[in-house]
N, C-alpha and C positions, 0 to 999 in steps of 0.2 A: 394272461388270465387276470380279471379284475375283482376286485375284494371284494365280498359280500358279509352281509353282517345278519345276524340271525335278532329276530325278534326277540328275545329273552335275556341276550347282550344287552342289547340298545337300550330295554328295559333296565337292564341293573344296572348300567352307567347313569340312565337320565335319573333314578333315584337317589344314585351316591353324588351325583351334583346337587341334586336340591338340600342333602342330609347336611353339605358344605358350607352353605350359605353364608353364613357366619365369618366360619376360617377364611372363605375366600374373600373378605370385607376385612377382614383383620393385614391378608396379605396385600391385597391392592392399598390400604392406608403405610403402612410399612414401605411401600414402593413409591410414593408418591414423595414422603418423606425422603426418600435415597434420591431421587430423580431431582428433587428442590438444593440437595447438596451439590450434586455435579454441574447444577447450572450455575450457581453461585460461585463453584469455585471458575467455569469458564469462563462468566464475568470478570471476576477479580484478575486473573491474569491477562484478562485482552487475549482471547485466544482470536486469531484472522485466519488466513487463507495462508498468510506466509508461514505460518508453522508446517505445512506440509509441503514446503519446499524438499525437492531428494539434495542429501550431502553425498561425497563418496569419500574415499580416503581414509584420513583421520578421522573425521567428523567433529573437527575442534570450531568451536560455538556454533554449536548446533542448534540452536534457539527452539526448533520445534522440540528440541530432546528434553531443553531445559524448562519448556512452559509443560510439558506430558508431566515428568517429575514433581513442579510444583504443584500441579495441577493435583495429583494420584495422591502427595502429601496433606494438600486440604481435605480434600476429599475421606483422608483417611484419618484427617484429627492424628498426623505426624508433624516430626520437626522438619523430616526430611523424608524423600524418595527417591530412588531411582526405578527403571521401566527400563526395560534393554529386551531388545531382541535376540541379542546373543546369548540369553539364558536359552537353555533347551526346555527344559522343564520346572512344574515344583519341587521335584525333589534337587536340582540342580541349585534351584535358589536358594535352600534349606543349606544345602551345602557347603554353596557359598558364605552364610552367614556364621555357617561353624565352622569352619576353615578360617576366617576371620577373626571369628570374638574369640580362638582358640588357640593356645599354644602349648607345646610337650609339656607334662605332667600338670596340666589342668585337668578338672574329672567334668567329665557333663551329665547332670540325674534328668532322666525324662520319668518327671511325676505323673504320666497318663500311662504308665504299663508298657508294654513291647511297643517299640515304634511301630509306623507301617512297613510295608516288606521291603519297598526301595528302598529307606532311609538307614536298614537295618545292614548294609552293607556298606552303606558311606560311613557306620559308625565302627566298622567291622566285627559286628555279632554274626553275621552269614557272610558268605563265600571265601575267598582266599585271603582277604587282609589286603591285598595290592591298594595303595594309594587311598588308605581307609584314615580314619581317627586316629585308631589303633595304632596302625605303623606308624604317627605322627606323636606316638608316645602318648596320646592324649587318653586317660579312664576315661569308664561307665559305669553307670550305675541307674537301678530302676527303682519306682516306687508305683504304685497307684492310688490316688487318691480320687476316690469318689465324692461327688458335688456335697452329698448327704453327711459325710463324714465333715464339715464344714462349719455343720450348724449345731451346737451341741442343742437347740431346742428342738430337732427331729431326732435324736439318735432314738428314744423310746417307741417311735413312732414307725421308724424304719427296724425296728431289731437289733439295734447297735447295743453291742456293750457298750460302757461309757470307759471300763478298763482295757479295753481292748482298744476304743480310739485314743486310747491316750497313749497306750504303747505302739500306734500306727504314727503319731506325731513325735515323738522323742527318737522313733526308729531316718521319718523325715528330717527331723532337727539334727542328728546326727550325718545326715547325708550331705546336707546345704553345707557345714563347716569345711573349713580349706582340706582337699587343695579343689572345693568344687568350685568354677569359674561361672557357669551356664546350665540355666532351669532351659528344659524346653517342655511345651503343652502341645498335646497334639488334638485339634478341634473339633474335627469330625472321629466320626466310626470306625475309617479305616475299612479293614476287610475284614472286621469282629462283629460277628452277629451280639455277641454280647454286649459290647461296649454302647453307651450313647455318648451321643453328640455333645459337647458343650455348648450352655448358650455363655456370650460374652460376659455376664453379670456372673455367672460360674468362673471363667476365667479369671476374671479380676478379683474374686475372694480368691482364687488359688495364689493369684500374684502377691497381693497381701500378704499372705502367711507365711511366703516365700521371704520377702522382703522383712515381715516383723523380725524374720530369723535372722535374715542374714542382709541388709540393706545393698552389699556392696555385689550379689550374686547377680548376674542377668537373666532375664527370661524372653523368650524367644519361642511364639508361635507361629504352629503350621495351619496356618487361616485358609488352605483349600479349601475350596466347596463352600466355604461358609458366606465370603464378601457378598455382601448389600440384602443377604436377608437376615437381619436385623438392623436396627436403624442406628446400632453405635458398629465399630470394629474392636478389636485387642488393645490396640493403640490406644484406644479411650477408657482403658482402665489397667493401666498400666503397665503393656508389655513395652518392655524396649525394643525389640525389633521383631516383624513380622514376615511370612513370607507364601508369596504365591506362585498361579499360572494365571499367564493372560490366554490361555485358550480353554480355561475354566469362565468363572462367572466373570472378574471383572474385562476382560475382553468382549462379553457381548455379543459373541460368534464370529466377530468377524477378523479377529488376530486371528493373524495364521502362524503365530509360533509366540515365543518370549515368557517371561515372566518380572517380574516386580517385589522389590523388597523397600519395606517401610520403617519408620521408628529414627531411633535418637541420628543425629546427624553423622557421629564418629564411628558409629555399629557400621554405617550405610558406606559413608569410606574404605573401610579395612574392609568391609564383605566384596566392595567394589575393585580390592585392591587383586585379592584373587581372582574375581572376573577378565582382570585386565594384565599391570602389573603396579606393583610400589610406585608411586611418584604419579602414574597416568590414572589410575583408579575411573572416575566416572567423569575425565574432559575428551573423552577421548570413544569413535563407536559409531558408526552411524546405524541407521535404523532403516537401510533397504529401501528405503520409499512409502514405507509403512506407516508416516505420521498420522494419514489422515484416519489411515483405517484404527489406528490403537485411536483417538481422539474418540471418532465415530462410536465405535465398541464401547468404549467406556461410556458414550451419552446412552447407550441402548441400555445396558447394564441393569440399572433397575428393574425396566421392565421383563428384560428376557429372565431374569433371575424370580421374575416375580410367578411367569407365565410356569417358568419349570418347579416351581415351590408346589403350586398349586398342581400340576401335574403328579407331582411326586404323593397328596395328599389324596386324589383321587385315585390313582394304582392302588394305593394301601387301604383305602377303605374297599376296592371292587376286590382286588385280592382274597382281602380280608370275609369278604360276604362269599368267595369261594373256598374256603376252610383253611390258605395257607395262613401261616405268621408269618405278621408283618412287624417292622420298626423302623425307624420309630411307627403308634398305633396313630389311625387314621387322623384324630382330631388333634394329636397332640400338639406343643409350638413346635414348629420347627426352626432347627438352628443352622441345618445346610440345607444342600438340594438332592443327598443320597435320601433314597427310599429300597433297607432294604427285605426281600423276602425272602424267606426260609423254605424250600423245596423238599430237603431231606432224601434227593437222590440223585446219584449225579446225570443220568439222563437227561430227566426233567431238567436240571437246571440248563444242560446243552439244550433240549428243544426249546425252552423259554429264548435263550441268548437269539436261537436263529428266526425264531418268531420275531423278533423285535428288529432283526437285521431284513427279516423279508418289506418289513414297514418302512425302513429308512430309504431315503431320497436316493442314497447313492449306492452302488453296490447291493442293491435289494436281492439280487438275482444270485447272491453265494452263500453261500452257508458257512457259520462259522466252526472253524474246529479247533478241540483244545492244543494251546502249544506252550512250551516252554518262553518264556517271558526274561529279558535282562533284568535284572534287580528283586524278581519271584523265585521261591525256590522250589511251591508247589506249580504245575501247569495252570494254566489260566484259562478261562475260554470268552471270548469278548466279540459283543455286538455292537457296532459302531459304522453306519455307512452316515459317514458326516461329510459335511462337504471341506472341514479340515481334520488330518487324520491326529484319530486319538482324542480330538475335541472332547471332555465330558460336559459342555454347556450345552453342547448338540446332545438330542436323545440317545441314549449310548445305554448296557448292559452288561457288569462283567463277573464274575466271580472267582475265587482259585477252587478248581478240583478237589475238594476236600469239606469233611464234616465242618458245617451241617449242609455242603449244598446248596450255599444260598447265594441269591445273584443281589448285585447292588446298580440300581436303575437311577440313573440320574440323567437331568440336562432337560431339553427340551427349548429349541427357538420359540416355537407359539405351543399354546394351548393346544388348539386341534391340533397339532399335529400329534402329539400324546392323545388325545381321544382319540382319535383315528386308529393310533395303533394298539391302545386298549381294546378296540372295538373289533379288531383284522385278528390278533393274538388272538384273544379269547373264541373268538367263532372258531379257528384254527385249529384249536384245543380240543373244543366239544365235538370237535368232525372225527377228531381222532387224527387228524392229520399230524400235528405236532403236538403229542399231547403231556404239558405240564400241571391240569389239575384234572 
């Protein structure tokens, strides 16, 4: 059966395109800027055809491994990088990085609030503790610091007491003092309809006032979802190490696994030392045969990154012109490529998920049902027929079973192909057939 699209759809989308105009001139300049980075840094290192020679083995001087690395560090305005395929995920990289910079009876304060729900078990706040922080002797401790609370020239303006952020920063100031070893930021949303996004220029006042306190403290962002839409990263305002997925933005769709950590040289060692062991750290590893395509991927990068921004800005205004909440709101900057929406029931949010999977290239034909998830403690329900599984740079949908109900839509290879299934979805809705508004 093939898709048809109702007059009144195609109407509200061709109008939330025009209402864009702007934002989407603002994201194509932003990308074009990112795209000027990655070709400069291919320059500079001579990147050839010999970089994607296959190693096996060891993978000792891997040349394609060592120009990707340098390559992923300019690019990211780092000292250093490594890129490994043997990472599985980003919460694995994140992992990696505090396993690292960490040792028994260091504390580590995550000043953006409850981690996300993986990370919340590598620190052992959820499930059994096996092979967590925790067991590693290492503390926790949380704080939230909002962007607002930064500027004493908004508190008035925002509703702040001015006593009340002073007692949020003395409560901070008290947390950074020994035995804390590791600030971590987390960059995106998450799976908190409340929370926003950070933009970078956010991040680095937070690093600031980290550092005014405590110089010798490290900070270490989870820059998921965010790489290449904006036109600095973490790194360029002073985090010390940073960490992602290559089957997110900087991959470009076309990594079929790995991830990537960035920042001071010695972070990237010790994080690499776990990856690997003491002594082998990152000479050691090969990369599958894979060079061309992580090289490839990352040349795409800007654009696919730009193509799913603007997708993401388009959901939230047609959404939006259909009564749900949206966030971040249609026009606003955006600092990743989650766009998400608030259902408010959990049907709806499953019939959305499987609307979006009926759209996708792959697996169109299944429908999604909610399951228990490793590293979630609520069920999940997830739309993703990508052609690499679990992709979110591919058009993807997912939320956890629980208040408020809301799915987090991200990715997108091309533009159309998000119109398209704005277009498929929404007709699908008003038929009654899967109906989420």
């Amino acid at each position: 059966m093939h898709s048809t699209v109702d007059k009144v759809t195609k109407d509200l989308i061709r109008q939330a395109e025009k209402s864009l105009a702007e934002q989407f001139d603002f994201v194509d300049e932003t990308a074009l800027t990112n795209q000027r980075k990655v070709l400069d840094a291919f320059r500079d290192h001579k990147l050839t055809e010999e970089h994607f020679a296959e190693h096996t083995g060891y993978g000792i001087d891997d040349a394609g491994r060592e120009a990707l690395d340098a390559i992923f560090a300019q690019v990211f305005a780092a000292p250093a990088a490594a890129v490994r395929m043997q990472v599985v995920s980003g919460t694995h990289a994140l992992a990696l990085c505090l396993f690292g910079c960490l040792t028994p009876g260091d504390r580590v304060v995550s000043i953006t609030g409850t981690p996300y729900d993986t990370l919340q078990q590598v620190i052992g706040l959820t499930g059994d503790g096996r092979g967590s922080l925790k067991e590693l002797g290492v503390l926790y401790d949380q704080i939230d610091i909002e962007p607002v609370w930064l500027n004493v020239s908004e508190y008035h303006a925002a509703g702040i007491d001015a006593q009340v952020a002073a007692a949020k920063f003395r409560q901070l100031q008290t947390l950074l003092e020994p035995p804390t070893k590791l600030v971590t930021i987390q960059k995106s949303c998450g799976y908190s309809f409340d929370r926003s996004t950070l933009s970078n220029e956010e991040i680095g006042k937070m690093i600031a006032l980290v550092k005014d306190t405590n110089p010798e403290v490290l900070v270490l962002v989870d820059n998921c979802y965010g790489e290449f839409v904006e036109t600095t990263e973490p790194t360029s305002h002073g985090a010390d190490i940073i960490a992602g997925s290559l089957i997110k933005n900087p991959g470009g769709g076309l990594a079929i696994s790995g991830g990537y950590i960035a920042g001071r040289e010695d972070l990237i060692e010790r994080a690499l030392f776990r990856l690997t062991a003491p002594g082998i750290g990152g000479h050691q590893g090969v990369s599958f045969n894979q060079n061309r395509l992580l090289f490839q991927g990352l040349f795409l990068a800007p654009s696919v990154v730009a193509s799913a921004v603007k997708g993401a800005m388009l959901s939230a205004i047609v959404f939006s012109d259909l009564g749900l909440e949206v966030k971040p709101a249609p026009k606003d900057r955006r600092f990743d490529i989650i766009q998400a929406i608030k259902f408010g029931d959990r049907q709806k949010l499953i019939n959305f998920c499987r609307a979006i999977q009926y759209f996708s290239p792959v697996n169109a034909h299944v429908a999604p049902e909610p399951a228990g998830m490793p590293g979630y403690e609520d069920e999940v329900v997830m739309a993703g027929g990508t052609f690499v599984e679990g992709s979110t740079i591919e058009l993807s949908a997912d939320g956890p079973l629980r208040e408020p109900y809301a799915a987090f839509l991200q990715g997108g290879l091309t533009y159309l192909h998000i119109k398209c299934m704005l277009e498929g979805a929404i007709t699908r809705s008003r038929s009654g057939e899967l109906p989420f508004v």
